[in-house]
KOLBADREN-457165 format. One record per atom (N, C-alpha, C, CB): residue in one letter; atom name; x, z, y. Coordinates in Angstrom, 1 decimal, always signed. Glycine has a CB too. Layout:
<paros>
  r   a       x       z       y
  A  CA       X       Z       Y
...
</paros>
This chain:
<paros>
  r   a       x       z       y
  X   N  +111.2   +85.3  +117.0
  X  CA  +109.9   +84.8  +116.6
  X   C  +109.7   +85.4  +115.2
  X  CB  +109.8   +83.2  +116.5
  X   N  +108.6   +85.5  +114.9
  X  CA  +108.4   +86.5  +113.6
  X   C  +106.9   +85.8  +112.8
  X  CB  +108.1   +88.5  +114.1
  X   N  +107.4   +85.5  +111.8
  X  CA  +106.5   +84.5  +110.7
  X   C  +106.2   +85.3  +109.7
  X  CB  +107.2   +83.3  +110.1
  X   N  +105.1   +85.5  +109.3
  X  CA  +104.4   +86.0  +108.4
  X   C  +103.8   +85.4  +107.1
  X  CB  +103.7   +86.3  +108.9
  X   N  +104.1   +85.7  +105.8
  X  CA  +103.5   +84.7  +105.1
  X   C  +101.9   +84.9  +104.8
  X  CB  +104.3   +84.7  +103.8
  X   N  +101.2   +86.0  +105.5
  X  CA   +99.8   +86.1  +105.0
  X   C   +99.3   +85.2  +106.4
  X  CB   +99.2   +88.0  +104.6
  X   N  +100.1   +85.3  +107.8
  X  CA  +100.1   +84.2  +108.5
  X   C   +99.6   +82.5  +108.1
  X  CB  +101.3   +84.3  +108.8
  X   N  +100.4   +82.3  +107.5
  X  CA  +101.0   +81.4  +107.3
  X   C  +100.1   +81.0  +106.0
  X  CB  +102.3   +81.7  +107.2
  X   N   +99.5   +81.6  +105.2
  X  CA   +98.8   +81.4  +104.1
  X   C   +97.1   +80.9  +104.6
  X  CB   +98.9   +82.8  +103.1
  X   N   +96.9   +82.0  +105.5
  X  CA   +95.5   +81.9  +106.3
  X   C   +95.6   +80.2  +107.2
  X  CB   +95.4   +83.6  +107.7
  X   N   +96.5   +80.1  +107.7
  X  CA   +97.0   +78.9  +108.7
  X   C   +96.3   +77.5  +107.6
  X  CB   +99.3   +78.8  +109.1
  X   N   +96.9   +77.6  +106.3
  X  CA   +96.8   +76.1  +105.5
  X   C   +95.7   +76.8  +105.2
  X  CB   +98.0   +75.6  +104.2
  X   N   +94.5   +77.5  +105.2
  X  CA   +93.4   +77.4  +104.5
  X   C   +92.8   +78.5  +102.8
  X  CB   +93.5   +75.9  +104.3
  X   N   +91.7   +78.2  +102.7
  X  CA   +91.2   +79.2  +102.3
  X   C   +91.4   +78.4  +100.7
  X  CB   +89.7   +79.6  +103.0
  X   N   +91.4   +77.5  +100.6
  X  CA   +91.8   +76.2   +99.2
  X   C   +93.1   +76.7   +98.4
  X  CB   +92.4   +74.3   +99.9
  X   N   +93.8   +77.7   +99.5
  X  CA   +95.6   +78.4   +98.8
  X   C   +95.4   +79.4   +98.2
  X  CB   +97.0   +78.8   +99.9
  X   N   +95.8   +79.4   +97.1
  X  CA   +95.3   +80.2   +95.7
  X   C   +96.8   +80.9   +95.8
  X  CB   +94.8   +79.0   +93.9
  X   N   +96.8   +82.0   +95.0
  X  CA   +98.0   +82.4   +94.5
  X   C   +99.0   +82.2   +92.8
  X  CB   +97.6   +83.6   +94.6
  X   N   +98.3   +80.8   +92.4
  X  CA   +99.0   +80.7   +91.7
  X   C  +100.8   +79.5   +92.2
  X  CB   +97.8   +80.2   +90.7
  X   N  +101.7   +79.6   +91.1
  X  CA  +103.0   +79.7   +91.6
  X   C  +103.0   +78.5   +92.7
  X  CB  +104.1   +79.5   +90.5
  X   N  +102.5   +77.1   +92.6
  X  CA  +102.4   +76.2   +93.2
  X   C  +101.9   +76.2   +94.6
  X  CB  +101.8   +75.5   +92.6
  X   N  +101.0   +77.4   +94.9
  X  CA  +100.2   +78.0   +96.0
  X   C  +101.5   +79.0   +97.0
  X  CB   +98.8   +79.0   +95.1
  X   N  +102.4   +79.6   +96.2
  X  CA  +102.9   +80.5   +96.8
  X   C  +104.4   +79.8   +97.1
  X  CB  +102.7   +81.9   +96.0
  X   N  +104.6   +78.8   +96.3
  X  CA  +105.3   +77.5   +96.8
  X   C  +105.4   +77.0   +97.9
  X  CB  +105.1   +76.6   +96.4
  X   N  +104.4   +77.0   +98.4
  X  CA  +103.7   +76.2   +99.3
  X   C  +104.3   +76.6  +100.7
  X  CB  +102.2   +76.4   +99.2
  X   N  +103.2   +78.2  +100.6
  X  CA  +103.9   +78.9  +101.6
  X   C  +105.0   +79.4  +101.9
  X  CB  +103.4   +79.4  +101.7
  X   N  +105.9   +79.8  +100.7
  X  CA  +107.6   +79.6  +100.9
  X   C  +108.3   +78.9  +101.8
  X  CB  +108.2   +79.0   +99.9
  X   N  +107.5   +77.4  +101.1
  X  CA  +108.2   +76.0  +102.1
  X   C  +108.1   +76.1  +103.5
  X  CB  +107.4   +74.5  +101.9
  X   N  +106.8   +76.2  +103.7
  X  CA  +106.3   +76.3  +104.9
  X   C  +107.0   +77.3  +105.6
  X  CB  +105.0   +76.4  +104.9
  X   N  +107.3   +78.7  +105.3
  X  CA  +108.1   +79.4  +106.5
  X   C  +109.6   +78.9  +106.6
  X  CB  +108.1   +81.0  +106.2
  X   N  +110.2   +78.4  +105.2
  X  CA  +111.3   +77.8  +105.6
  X   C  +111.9   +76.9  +106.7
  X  CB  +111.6   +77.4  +104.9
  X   N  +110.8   +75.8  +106.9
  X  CA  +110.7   +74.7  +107.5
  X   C  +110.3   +75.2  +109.2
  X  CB  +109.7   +73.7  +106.7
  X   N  +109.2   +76.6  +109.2
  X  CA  +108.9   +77.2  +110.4
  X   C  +110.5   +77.7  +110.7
  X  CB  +107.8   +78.5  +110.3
  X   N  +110.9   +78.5  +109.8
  X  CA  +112.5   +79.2  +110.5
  X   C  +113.1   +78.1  +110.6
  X  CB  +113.6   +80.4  +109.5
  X   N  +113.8   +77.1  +110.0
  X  CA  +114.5   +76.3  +110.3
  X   C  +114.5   +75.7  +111.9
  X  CB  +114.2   +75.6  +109.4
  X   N  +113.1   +75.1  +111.9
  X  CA  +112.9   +74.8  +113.3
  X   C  +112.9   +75.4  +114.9
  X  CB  +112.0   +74.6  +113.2
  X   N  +112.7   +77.1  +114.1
  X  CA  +112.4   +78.0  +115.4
  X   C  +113.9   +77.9  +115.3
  X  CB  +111.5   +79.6  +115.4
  X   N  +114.9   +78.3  +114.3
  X  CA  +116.1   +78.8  +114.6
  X   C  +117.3   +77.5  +115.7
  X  CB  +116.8   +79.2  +113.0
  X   N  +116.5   +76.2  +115.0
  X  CA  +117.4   +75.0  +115.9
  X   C  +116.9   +75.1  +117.5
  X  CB  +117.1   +73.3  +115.4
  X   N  +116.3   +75.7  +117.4
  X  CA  +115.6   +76.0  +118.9
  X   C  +116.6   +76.8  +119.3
  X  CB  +114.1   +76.8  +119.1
  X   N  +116.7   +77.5  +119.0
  X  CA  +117.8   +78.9  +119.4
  X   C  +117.2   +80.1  +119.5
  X  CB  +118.7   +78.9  +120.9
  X   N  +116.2   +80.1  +118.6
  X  CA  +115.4   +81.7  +118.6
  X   C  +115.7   +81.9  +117.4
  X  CB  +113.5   +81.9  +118.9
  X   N  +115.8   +83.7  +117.6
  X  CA  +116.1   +84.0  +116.6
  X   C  +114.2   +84.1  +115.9
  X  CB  +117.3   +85.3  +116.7
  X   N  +114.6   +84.3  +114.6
  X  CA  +113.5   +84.2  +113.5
  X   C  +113.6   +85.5  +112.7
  X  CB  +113.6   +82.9  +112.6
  X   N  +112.8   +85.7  +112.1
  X  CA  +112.5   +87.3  +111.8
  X   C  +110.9   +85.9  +110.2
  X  CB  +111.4   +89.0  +114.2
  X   N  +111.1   +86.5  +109.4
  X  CA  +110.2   +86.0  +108.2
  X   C  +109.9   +87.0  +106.9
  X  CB  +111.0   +84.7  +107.7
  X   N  +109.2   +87.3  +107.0
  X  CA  +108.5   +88.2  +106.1
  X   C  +107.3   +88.1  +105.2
  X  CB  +108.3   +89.2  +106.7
  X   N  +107.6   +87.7  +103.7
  X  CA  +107.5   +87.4  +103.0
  X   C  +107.9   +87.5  +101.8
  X  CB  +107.5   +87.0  +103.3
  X   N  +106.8   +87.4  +100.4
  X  CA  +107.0   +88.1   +99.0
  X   C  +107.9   +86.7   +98.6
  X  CB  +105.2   +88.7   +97.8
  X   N  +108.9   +86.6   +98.2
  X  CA  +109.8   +85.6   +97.3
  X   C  +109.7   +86.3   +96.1
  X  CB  +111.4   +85.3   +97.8
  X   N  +108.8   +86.6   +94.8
  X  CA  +109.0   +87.3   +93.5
  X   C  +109.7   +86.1   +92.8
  X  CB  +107.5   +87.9   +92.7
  X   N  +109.4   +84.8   +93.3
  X  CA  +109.8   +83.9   +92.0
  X   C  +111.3   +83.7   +92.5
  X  CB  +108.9   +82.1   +91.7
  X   N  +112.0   +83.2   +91.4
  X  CA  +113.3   +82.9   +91.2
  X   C  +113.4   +81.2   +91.7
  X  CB  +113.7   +83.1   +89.5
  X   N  +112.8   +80.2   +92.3
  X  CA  +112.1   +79.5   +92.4
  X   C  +112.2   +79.1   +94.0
  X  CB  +111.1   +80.0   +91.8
  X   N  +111.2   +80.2   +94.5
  X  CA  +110.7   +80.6   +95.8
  X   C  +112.4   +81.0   +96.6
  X  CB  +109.4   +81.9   +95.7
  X   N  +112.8   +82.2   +96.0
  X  CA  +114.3   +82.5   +96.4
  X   C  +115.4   +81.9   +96.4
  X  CB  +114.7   +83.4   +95.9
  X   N  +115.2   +80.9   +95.3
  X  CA  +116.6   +79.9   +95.5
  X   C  +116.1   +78.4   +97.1
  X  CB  +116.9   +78.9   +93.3
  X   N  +114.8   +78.4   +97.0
  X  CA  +114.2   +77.3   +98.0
  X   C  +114.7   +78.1   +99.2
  X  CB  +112.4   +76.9   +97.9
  X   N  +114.8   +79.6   +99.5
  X  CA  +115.0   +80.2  +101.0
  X   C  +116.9   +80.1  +101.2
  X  CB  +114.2   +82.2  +101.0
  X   N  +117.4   +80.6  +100.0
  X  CA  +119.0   +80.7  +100.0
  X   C  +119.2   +79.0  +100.1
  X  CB  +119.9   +81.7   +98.4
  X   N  +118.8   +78.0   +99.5
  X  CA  +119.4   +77.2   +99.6
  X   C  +119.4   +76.3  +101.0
  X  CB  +119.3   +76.8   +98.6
  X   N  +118.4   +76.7  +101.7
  X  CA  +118.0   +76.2  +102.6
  X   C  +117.3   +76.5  +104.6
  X  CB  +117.3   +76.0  +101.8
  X   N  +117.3   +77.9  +104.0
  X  CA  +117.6   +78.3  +105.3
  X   C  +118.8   +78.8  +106.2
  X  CB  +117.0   +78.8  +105.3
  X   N  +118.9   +78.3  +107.7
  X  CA  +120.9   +78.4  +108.2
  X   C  +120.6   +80.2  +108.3
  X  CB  +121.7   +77.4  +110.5
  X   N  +121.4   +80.4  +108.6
  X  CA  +122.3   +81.8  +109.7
  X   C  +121.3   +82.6  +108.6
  X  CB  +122.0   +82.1  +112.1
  X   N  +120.9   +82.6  +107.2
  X  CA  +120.0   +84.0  +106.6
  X   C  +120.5   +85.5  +106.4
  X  CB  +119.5   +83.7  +105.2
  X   N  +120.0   +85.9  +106.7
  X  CA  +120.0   +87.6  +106.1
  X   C  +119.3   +88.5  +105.2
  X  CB  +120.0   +88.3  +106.9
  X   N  +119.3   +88.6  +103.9
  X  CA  +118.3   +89.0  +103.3
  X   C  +118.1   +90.5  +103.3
  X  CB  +118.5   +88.5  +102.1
  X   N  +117.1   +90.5  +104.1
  X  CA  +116.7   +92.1  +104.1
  X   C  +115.4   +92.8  +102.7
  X  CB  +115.9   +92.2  +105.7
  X   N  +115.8   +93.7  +102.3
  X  CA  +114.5   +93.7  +101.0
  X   C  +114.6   +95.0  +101.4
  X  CB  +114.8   +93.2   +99.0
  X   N  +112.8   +94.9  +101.8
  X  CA  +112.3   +96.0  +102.0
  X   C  +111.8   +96.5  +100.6
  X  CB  +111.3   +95.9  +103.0
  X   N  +112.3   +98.0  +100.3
  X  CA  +112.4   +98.8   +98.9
  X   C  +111.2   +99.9   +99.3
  X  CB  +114.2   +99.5   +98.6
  X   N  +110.2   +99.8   +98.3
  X  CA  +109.3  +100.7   +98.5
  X   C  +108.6  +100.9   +96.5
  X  CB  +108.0  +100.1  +100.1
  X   N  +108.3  +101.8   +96.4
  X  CA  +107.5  +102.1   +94.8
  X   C  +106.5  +101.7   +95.0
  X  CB  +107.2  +103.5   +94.2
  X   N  +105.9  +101.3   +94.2
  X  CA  +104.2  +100.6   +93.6
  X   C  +103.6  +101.7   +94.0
  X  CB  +103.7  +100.3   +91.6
  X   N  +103.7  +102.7   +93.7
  X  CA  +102.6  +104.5   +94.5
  X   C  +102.9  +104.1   +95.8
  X  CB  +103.3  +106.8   +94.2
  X   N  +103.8  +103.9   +96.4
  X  CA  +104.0  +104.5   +98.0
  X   C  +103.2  +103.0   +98.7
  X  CB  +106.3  +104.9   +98.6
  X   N  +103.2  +101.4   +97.6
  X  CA  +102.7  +100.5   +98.3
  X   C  +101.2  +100.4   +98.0
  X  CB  +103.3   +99.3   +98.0
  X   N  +100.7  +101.3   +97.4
  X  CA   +99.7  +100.9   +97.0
  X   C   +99.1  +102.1   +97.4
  X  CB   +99.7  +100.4   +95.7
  X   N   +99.6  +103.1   +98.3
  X  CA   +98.9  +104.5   +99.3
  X   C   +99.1  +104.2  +100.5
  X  CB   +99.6  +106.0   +99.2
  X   N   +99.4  +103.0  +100.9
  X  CA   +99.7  +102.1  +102.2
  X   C   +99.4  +100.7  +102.3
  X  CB  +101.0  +102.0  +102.4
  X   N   +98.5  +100.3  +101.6
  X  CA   +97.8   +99.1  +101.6
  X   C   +96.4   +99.3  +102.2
  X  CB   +97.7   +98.5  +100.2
  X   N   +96.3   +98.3  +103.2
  X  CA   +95.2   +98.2  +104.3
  X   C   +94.1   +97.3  +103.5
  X  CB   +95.8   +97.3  +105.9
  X   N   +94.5   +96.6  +103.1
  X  CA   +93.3   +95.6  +102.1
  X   C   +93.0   +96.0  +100.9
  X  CB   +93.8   +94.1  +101.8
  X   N   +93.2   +96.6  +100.0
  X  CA   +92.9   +97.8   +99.0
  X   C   +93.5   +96.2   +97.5
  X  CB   +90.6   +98.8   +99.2
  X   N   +94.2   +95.7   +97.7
  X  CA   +94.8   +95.0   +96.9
  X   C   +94.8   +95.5   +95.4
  X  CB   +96.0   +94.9   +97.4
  X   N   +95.9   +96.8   +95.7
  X  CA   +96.0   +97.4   +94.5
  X   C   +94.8   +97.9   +94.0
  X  CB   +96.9   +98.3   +94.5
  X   N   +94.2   +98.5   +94.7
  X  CA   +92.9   +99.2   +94.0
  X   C   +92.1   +97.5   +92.9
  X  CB   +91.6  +100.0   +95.8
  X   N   +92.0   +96.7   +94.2
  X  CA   +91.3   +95.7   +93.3
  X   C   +92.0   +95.2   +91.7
  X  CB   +91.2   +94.4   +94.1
  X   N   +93.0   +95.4   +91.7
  X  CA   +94.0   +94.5   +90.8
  X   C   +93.9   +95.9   +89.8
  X  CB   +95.9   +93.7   +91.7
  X   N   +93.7   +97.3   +90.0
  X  CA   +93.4   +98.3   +88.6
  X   C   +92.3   +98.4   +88.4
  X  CB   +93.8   +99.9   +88.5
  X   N   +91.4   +97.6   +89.4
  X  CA   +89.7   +97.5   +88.6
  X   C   +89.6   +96.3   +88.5
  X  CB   +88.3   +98.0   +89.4
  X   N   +90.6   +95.6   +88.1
  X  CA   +90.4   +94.0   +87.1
  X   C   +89.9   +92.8   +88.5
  X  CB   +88.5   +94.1   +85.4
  X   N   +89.3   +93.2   +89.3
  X  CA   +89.0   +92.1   +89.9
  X   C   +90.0   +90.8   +90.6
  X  CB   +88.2   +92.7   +90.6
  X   N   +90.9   +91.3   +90.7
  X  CA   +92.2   +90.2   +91.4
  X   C   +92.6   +90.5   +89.8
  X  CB   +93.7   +90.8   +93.2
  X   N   +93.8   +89.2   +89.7
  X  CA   +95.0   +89.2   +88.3
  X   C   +95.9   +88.4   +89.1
  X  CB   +94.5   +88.4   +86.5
  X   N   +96.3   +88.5   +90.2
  X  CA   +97.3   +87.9   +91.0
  X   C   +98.4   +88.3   +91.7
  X  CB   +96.9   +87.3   +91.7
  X   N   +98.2   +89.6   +91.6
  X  CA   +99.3   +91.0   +92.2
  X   C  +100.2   +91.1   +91.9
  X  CB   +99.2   +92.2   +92.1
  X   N  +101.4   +90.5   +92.5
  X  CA  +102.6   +90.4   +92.4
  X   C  +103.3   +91.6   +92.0
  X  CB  +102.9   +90.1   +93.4
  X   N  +103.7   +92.4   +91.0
  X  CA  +104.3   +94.0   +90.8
  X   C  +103.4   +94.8   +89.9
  X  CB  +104.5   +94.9   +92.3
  X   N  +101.9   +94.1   +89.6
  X  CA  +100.8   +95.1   +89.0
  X   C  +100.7   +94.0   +88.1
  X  CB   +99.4   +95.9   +89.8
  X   N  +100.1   +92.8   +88.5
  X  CA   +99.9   +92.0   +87.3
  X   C  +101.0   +91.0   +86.7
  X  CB   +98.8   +91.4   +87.6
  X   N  +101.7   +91.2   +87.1
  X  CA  +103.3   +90.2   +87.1
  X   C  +104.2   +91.5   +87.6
  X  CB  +103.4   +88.6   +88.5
  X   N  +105.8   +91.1   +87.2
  X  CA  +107.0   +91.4   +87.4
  X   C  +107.4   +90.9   +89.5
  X  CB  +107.9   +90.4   +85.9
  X   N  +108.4   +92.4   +89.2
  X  CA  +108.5   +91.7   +90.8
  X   C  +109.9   +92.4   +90.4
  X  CB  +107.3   +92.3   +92.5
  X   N  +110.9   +91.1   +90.5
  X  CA  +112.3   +91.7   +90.3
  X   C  +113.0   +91.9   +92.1
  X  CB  +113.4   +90.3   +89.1
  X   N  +113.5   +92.7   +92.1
  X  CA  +113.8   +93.1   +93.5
  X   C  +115.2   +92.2   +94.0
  X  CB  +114.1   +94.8   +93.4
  X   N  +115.8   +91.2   +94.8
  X  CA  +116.7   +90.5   +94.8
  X   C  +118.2   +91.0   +94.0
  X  CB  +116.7   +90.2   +96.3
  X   N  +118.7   +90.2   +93.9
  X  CA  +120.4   +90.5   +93.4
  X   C  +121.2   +90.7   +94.3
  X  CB  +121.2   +89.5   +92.7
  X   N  +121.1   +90.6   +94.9
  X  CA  +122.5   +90.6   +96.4
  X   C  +121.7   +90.4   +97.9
  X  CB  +124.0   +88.9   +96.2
  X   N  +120.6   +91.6   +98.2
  X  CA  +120.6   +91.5   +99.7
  X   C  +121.8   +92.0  +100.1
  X  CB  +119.5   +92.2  +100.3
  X   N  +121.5   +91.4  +101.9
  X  CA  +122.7   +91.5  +102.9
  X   C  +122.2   +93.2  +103.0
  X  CB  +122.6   +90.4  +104.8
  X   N  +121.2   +93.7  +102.9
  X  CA  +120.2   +95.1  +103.7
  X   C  +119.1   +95.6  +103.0
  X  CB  +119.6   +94.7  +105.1
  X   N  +119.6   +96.6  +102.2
  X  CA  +117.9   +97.3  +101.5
  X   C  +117.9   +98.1  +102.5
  X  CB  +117.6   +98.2   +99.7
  X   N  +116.4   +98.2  +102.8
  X  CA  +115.8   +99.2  +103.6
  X   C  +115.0  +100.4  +102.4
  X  CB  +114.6   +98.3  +104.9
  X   N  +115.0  +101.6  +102.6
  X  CA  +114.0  +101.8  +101.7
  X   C  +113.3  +102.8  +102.5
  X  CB  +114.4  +102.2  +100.1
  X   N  +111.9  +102.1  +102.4
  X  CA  +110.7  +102.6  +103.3
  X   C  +110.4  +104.1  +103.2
  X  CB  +109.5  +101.8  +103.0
  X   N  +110.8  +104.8  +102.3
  X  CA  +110.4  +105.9  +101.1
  X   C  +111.4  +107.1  +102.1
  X  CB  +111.1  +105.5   +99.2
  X   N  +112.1  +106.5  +102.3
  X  CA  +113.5  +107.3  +103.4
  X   C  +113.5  +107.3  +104.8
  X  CB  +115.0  +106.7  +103.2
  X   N  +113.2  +105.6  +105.2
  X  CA  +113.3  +105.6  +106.9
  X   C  +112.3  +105.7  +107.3
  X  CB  +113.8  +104.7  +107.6
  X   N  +112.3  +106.3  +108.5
  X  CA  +110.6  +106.0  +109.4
  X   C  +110.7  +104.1  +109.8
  X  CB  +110.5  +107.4  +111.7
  X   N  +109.3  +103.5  +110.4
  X  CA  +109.2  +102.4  +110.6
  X   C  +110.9  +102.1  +111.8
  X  CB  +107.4  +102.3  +111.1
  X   N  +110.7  +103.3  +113.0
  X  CA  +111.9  +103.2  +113.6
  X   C  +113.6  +103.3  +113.3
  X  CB  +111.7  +104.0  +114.2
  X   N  +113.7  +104.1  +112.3
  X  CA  +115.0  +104.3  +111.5
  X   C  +115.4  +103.0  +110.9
  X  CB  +114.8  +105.5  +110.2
  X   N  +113.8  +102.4  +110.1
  X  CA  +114.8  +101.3  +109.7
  X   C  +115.4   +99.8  +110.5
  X  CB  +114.1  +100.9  +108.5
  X   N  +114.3   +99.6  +111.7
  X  CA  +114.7   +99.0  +112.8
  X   C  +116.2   +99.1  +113.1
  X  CB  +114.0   +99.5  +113.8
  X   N  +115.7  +100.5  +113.3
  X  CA  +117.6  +100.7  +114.2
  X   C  +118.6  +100.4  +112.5
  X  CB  +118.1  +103.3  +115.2
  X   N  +118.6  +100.1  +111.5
  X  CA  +119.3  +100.0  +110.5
  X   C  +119.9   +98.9  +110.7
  X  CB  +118.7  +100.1  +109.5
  X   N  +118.4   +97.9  +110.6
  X  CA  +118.8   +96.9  +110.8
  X   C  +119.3   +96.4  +111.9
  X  CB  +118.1   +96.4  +110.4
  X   N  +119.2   +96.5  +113.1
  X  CA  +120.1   +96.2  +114.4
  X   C  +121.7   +96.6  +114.0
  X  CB  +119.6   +97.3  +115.9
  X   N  +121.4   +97.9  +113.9
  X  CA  +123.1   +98.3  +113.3
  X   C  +123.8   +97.6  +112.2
  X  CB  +123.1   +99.9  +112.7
  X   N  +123.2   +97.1  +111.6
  X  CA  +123.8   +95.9  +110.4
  X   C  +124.1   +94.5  +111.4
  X  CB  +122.2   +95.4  +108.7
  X   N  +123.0   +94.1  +112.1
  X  CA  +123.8   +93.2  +112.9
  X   C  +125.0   +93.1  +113.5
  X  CB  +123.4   +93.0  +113.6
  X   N  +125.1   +94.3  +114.3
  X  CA  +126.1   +94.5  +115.3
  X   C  +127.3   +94.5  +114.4
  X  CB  +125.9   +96.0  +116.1
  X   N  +127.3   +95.4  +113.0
  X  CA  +128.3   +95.9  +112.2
  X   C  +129.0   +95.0  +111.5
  X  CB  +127.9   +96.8  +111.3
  X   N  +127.9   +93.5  +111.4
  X  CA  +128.8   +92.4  +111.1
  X   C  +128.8   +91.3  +111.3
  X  CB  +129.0   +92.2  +110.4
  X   N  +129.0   +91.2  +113.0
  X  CA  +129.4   +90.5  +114.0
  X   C  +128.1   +89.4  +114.0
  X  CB  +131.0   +89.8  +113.7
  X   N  +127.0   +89.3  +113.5
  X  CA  +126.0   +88.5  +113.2
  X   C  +125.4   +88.1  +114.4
  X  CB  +125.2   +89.1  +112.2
  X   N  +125.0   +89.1  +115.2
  X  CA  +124.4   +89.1  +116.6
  X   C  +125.7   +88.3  +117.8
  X  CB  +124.0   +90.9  +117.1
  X   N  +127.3   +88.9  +117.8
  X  CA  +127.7   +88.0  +118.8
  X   C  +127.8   +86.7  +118.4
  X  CB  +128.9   +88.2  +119.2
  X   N  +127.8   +86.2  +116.4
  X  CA  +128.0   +84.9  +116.4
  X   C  +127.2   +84.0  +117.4
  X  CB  +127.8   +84.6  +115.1
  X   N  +125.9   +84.7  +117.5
  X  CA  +124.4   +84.2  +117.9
  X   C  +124.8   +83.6  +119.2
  X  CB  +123.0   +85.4  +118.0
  X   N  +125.4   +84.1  +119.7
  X  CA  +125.8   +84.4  +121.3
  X   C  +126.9   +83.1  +121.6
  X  CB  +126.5   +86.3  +121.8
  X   N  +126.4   +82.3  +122.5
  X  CA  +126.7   +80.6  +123.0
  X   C  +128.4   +81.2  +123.7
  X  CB  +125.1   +79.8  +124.8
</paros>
């Protein structure tokens, strides 16, 4: 199952702002989604900006079986690949909520898996990540 935080933001309504309390919010909420899907016995797939120190300790301290994957890409390469023209809005002043342009976006301390988008095709890094499963035993744990 695969959770989305812009999912997930749209879901609670148009009232969810991006200030820290807002992006709190939705943190919680995919945690509590993974949690639930994973007691199910599906696996969970969650993708989502954790910039705060805050937001990242709420996911490490609280979600089971995690694997932190940080997808690694430059401000140019995200912002020549943005469908909603984000960045463009946020260098002509109109957004001030842009996580990396108008704020700091520190990149985690200890993922399990940097991917960096800059290097793999969308497929390369798939198969990366499968191969990090396999490579440490993560996928047979899964297995009853």
């Amino acid at each position: 199952m695969h959770f989305d935080g812009d999912e997930v933001r749209n879901f609670l309504g148009e009232g969810l702002g991006f200030e820290t309390s807002d992006r709190q919010r939705v943190v919680a909420t995919l945690v509590h989604l993974a949690n639930k899907t994973s007691v199910a016995g599906v696996n969970v797939i969650v993708s989502a900006l954790t910039a705060s120190a805050d937001a990242r300790r709420l996911v490490l301290d609280t979600v089971q079986n995690l694997i932190v994957v940080y997808i690694k890409c430059s401000m140019e390469t995200c912002a020549g690949r943005d469908p909603k023209g984000l960045y463009a809005q946020a260098k002509n002043g109109k957004i001030d909520t842009l996580i990396g342009v108008n704020s700091d976006y520190l990149p985690p301390e200890n993922p399990d898996l940097v991917i960096n988008t800059e290097d793999l095709s969308p497929a390369e890094a798939v198969d990366a990540i499968i191969n990090h499963l396999y490579q440490t035993g993560w996928e047979e744990s899964k297995r009853g």
